[in-house]
C-alpha positions as YAML, in Angstrom:
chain: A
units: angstrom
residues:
- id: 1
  name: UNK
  ca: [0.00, 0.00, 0.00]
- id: 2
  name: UNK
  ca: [1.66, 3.20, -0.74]
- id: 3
  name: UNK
  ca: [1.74, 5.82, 2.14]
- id: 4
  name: UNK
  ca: [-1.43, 9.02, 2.04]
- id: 5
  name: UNK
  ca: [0.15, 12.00, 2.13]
- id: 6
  name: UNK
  ca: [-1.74, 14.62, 4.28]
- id: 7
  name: UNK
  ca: [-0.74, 18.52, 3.49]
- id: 8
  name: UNK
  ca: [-2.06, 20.05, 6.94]
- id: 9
  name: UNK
  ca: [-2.11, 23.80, 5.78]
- id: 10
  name: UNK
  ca: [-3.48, 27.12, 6.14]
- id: 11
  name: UNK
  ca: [-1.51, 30.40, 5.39]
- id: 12
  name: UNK
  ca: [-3.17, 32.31, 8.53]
- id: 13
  name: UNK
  ca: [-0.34, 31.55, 11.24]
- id: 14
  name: UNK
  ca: [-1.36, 30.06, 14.65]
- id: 15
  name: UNK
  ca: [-4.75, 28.31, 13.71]
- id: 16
  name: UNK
  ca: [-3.87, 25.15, 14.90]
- id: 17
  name: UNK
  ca: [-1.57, 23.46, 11.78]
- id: 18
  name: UNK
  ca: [1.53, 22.29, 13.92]
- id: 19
  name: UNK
  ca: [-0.75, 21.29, 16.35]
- id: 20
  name: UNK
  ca: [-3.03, 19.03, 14.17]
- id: 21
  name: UNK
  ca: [-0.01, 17.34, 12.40]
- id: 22
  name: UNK
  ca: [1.92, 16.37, 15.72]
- id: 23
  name: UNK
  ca: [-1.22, 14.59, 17.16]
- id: 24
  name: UNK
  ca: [-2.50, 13.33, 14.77]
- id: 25
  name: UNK
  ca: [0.95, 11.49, 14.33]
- id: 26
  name: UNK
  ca: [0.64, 10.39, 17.54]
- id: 27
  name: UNK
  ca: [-2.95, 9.07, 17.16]
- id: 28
  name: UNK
  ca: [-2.62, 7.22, 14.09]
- id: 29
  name: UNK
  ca: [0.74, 5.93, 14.82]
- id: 30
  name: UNK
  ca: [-1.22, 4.44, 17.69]
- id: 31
  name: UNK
  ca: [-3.63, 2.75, 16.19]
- id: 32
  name: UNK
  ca: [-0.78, 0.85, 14.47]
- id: 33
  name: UNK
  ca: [0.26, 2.90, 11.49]
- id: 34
  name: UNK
  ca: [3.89, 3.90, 10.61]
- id: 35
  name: UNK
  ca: [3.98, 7.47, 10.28]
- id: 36
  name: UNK
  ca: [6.50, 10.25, 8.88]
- id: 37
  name: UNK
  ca: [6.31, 13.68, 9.79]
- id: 38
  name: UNK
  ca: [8.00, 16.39, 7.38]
- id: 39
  name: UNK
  ca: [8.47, 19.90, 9.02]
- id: 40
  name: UNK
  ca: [8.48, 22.17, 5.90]
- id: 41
  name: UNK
  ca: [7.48, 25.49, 8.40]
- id: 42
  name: UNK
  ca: [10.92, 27.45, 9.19]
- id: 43
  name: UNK
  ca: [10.09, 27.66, 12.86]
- id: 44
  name: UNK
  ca: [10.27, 24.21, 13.22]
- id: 45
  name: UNK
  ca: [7.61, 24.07, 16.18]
- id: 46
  name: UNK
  ca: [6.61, 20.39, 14.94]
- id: 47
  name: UNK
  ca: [10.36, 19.26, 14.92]
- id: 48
  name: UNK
  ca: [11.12, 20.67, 18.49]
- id: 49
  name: UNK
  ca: [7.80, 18.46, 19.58]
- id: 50
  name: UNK
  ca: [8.84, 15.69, 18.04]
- id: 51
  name: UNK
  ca: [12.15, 15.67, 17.66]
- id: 52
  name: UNK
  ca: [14.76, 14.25, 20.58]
- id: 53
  name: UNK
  ca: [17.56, 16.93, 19.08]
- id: 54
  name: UNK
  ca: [17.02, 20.85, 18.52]
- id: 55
  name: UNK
  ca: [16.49, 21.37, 14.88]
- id: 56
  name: UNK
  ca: [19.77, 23.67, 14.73]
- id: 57
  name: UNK
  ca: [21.84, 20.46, 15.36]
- id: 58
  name: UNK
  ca: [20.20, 18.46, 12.19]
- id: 59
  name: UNK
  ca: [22.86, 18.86, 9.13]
- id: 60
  name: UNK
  ca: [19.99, 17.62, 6.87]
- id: 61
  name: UNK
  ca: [16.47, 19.09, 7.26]
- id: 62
  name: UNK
  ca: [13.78, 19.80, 4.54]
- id: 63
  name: UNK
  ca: [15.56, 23.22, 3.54]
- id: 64
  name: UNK
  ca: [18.98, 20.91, 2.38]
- id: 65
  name: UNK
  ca: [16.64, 17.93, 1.06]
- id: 66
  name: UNK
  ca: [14.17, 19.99, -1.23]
- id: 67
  name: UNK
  ca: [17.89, 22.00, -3.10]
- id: 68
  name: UNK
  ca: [20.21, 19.46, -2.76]
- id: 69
  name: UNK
  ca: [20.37, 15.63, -4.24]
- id: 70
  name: UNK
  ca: [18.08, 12.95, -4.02]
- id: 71
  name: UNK
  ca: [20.90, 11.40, -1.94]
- id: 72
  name: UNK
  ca: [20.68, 13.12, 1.55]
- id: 73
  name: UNK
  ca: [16.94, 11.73, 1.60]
- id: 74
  name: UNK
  ca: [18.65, 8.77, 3.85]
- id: 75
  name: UNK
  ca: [20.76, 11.56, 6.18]
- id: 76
  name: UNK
  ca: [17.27, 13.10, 6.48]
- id: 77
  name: UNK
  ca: [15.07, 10.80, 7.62]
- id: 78
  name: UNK
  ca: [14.86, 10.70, 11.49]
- id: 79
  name: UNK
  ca: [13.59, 7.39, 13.23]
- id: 80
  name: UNK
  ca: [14.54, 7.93, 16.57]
- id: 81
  name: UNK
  ca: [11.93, 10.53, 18.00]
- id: 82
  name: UNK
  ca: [9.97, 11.05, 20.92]
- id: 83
  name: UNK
  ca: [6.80, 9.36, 19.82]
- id: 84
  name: UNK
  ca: [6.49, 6.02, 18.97]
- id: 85
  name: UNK
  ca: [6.83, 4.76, 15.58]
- id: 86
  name: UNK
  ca: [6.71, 8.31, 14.26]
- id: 87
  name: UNK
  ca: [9.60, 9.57, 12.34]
- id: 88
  name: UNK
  ca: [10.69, 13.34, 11.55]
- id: 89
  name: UNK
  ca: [12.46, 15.21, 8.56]
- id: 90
  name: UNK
  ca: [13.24, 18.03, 10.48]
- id: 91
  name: UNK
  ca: [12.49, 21.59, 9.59]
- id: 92
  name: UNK
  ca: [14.75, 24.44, 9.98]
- id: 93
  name: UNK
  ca: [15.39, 28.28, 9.86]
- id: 94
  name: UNK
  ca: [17.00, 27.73, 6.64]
- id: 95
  name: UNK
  ca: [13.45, 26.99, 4.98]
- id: 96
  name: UNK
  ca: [13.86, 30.86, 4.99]
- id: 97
  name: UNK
  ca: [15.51, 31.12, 2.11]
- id: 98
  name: UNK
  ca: [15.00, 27.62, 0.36]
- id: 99
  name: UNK
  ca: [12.56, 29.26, -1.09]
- id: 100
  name: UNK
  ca: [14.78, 31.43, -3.38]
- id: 101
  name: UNK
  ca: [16.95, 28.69, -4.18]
- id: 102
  name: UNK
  ca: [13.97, 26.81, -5.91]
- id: 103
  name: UNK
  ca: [12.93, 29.88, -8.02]
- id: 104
  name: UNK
  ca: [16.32, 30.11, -9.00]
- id: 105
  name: UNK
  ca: [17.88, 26.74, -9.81]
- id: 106
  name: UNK
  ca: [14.82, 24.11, -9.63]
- id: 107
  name: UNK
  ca: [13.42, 23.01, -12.69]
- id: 108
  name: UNK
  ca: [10.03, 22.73, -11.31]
- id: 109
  name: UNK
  ca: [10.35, 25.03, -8.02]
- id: 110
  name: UNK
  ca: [6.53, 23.39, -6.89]
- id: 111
  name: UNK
  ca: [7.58, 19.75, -7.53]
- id: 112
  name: UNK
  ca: [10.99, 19.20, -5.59]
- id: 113
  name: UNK
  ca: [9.17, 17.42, -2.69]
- id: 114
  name: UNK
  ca: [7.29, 15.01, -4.72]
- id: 115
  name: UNK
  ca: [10.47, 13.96, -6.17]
- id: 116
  name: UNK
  ca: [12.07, 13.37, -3.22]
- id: 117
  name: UNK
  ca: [9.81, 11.71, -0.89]
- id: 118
  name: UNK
  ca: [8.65, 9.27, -4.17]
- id: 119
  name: UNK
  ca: [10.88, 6.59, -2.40]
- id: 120
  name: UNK
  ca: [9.55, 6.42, 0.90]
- id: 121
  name: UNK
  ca: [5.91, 6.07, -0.12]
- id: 122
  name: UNK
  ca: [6.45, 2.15, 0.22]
- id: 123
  name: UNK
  ca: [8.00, 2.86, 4.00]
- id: 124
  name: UNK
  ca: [5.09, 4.65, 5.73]
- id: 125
  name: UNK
  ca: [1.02, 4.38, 6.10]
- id: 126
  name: UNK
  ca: [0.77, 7.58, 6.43]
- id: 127
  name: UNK
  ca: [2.81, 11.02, 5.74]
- id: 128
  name: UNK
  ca: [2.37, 14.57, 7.83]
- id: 129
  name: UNK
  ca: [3.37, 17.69, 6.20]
- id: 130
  name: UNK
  ca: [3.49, 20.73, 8.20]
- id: 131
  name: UNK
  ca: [3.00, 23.30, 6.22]
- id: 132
  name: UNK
  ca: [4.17, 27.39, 6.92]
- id: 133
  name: UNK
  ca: [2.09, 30.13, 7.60]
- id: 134
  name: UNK
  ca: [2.06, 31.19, 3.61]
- id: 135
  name: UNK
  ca: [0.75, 30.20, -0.01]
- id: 136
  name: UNK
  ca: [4.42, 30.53, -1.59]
- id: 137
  name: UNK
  ca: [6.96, 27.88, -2.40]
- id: 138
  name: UNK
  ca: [6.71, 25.93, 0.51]
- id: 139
  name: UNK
  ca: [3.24, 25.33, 0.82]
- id: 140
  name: UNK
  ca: [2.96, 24.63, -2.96]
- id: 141
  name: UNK
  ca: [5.67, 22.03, -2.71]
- id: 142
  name: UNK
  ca: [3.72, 20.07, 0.24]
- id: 143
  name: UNK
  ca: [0.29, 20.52, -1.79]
- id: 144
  name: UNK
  ca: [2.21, 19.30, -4.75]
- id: 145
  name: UNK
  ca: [3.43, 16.31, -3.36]
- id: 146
  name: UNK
  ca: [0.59, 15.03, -1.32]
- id: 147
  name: UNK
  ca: [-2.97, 12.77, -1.56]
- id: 148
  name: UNK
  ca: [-5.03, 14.71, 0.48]
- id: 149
  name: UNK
  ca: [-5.23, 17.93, 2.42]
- id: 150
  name: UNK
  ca: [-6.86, 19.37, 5.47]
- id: 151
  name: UNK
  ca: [-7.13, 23.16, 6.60]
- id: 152
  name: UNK
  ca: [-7.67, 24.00, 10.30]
- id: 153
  name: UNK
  ca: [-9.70, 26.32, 11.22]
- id: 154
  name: UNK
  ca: [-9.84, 28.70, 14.47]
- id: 155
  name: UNK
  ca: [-13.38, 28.12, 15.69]
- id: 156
  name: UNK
  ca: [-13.47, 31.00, 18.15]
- id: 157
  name: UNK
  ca: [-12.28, 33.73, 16.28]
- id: 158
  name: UNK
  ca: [-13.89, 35.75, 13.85]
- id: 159
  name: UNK
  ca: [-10.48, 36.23, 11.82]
- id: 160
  name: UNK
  ca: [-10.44, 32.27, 11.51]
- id: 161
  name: UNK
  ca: [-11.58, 32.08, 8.03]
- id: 162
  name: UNK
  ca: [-9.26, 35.04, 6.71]
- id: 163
  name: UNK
  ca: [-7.80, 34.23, 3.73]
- id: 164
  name: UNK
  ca: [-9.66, 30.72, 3.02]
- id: 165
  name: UNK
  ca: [-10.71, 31.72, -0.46]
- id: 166
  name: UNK
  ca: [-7.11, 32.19, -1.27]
- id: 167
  name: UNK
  ca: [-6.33, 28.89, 0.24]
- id: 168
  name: UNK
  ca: [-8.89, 27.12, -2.03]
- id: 169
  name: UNK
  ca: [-7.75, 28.75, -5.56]
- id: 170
  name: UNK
  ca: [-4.41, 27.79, -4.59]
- id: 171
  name: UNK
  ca: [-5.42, 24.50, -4.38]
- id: 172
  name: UNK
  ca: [-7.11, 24.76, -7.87]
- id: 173
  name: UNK
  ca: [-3.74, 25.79, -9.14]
- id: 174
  name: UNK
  ca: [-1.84, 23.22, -7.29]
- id: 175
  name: UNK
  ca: [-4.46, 20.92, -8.95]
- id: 176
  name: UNK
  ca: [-3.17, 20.95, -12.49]
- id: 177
  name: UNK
  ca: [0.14, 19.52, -11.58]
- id: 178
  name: UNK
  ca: [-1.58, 17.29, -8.91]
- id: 179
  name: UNK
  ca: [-4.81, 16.47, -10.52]
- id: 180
  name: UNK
  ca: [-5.45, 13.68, -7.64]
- id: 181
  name: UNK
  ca: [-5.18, 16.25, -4.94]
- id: 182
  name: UNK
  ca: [-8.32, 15.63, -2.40]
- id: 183
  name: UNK
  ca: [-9.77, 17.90, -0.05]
- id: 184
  name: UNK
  ca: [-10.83, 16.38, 3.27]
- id: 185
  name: UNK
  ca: [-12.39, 19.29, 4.70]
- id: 186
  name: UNK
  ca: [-11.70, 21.77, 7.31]
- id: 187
  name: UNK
  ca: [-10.69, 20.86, 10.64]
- id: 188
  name: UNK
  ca: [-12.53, 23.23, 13.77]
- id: 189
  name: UNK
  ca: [-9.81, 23.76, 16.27]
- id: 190
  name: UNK
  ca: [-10.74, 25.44, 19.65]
- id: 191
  name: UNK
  ca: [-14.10, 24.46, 18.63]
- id: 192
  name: UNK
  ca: [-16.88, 24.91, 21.37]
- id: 193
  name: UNK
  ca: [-20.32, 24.18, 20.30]
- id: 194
  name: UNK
  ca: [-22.34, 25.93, 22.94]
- id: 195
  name: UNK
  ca: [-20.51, 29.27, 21.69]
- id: 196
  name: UNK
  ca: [-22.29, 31.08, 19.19]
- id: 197
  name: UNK
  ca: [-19.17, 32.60, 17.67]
- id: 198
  name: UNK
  ca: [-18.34, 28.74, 16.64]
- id: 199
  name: UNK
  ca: [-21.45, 28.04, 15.64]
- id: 200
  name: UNK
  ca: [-21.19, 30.67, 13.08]
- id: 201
  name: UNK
  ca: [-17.65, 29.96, 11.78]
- id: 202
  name: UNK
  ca: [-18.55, 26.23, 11.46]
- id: 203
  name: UNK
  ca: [-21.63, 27.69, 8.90]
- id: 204
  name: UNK
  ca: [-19.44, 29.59, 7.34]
- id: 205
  name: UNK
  ca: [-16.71, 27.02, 6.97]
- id: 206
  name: UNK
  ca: [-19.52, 24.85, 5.88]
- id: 207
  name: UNK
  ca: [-20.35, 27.39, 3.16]
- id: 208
  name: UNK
  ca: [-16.97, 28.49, 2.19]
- id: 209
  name: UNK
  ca: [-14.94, 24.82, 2.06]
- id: 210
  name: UNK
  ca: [-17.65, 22.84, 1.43]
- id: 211
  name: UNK
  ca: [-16.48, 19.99, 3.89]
- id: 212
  name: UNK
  ca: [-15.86, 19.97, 7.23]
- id: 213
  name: UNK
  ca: [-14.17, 16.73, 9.24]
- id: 214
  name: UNK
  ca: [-17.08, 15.65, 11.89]
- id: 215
  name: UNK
  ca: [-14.49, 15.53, 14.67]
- id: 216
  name: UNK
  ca: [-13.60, 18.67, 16.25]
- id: 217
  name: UNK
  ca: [-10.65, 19.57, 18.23]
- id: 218
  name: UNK
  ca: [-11.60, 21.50, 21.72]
- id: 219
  name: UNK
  ca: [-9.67, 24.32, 23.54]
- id: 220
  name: UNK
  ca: [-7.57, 22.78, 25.80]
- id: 221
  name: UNK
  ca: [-4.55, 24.06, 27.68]
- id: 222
  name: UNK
  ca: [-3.11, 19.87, 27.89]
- id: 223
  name: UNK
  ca: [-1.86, 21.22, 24.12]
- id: 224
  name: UNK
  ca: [0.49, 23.49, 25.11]
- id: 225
  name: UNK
  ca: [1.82, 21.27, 28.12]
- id: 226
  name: UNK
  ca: [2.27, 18.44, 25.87]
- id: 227
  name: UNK
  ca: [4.41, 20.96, 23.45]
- id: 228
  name: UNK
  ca: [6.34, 21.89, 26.66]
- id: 229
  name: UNK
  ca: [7.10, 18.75, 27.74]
- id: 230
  name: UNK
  ca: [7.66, 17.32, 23.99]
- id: 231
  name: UNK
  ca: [5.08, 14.40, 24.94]
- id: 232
  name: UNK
  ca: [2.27, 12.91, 23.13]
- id: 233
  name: UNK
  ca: [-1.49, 13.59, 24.69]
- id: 234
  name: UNK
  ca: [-1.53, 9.80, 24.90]
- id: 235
  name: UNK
  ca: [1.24, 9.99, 27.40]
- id: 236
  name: UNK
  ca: [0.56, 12.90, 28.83]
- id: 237
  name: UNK
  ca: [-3.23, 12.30, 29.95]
- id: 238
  name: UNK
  ca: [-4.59, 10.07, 27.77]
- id: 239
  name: UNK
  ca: [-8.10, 10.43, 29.04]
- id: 240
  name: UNK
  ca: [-8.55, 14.17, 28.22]
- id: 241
  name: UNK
  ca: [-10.99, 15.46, 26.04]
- id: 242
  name: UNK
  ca: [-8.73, 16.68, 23.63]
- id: 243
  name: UNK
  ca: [-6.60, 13.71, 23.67]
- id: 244
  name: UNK
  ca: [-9.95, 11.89, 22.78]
- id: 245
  name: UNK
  ca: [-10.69, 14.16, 19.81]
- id: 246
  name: UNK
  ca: [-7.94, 13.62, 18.50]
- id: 247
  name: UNK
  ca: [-7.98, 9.76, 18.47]
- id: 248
  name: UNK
  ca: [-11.51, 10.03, 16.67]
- id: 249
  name: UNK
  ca: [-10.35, 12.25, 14.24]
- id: 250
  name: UNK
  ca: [-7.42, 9.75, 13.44]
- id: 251
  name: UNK
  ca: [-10.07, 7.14, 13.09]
- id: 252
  name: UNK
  ca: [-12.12, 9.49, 10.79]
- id: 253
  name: UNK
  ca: [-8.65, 10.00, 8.42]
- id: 254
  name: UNK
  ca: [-8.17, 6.94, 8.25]
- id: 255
  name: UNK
  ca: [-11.83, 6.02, 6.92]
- id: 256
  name: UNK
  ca: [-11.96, 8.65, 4.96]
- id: 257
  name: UNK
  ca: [-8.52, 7.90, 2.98]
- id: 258
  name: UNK
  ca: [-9.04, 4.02, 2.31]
...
């Protein structure tokens, strides 16, 4: 079986993207799945969850695999992390200015990813990409290269949906090189039913996406401890109510992607 690629992105910055992708590792690679994150966001916040080393001491992270040789893809890959059966290809501050580099010297700047992950598509059920907090190179490389995408969502704020329309003609555009490209909806992060405020961004995700994923993830402050402490919710308190939303919506993905 070759390996779904998720693209978890959203070019408004802190609506819940690194987030998502690190527990949603965690949960599928729980319910038995092998699992590859790649950290393609230059703050790295995924590889510093993840990750048993700081991203500063990686000689090979996303920014040296996506310019340099098919080669380093071994060098890259990271099997020893802090969550089970989860591996990393760190990000890094470099991812700065990778993005020059592929305008410059890449023959197809939006494809470099897809070309070098091709090979590990036997080795994993299912691949994470983290993407950054824009629609440029990056992002376009993660789109390019992956099965199926999912865009989080703020629930409570009224700026959550800022930008979405851009999101969703770039993945129109991203569509012609990736015609297989699937949308699996939006994901409601901090999402709180009984608020109206919610309520009304779920309608209008509803409206604007067209799909939204039936498990919600709730405000929780567990998410930032768990960051702190570089631990999964399943070992941190596996009981929570956010730990449990995110093991349904891991069930839901992987429904969803068969």
């Amino acid at each position: 079986m070759s390996a779904k690629i998720i693209a978890v992105a959203n070019h408004k910055g802190g609506c819940g993207k690194t987030t998502t992708v690190v527990h949603l590792a965690s949960e599928l690679a729980h319910l038995g799945n092998k699992v590859l994150v790649i950290d393609l966001d230059p703050q790295a916040n995924a590889s510093l969850h993840i990750g048993n080393k700081h991203p500063s001491e990686i000689s090979v992270t996303t920014a040296e695999l996506l310019v340099g040789d098919i080669s380093l893809l071994a060098d890259a890959l990271e099997e020893n992390t802090n969550f089970e059966n989860v591996s990393l290809i760190y990000g890094s501050l470099n991812l700065g200015k990778t993005e020059d580099q592929l305008k410059d010297d890449a023959p197809r700047p939006s494809e470099e990813l897809a070309t070098k992950i091709e090979l590990l598509k036997d080795l994993y059920d299912f691949i994470l990409i983290d993407c950054p907090p824009s629609l440029k190179l990056l992002t376009s490389n993660a789109l390019a290269s992956s099965t199926h995408v999912i865009i989080p969502i703020e629930s409570g704020s009224q700026y959550g949906l800022y930008g979405v329309t851009d999101l969703l003609n770039h993945l129109e555009k991203i569509r012609r090189i990736n015609p297989d490209l699937k949308l699996l909806g939006a994901l409601l992060i901090k999402h709180d039913e009984r608020q109206n405020v919610c309520k009304l961004i779920k309608d209008e995700a509803y409206k604007q996406v067209g799909l939204i994923l039936e498990n919600s993830i709730p405000q929780s402050t567990k998410v930032n401890q768990a960051a702190i402490m570089q631990q999964s919710l399943v070992k941190l308190e596996k009981n929570s109510k956010v730990r449990k939303a995110f093991q349904m919506l891991a069930q839901e993905i992987v429904e969803k992607v068969q």
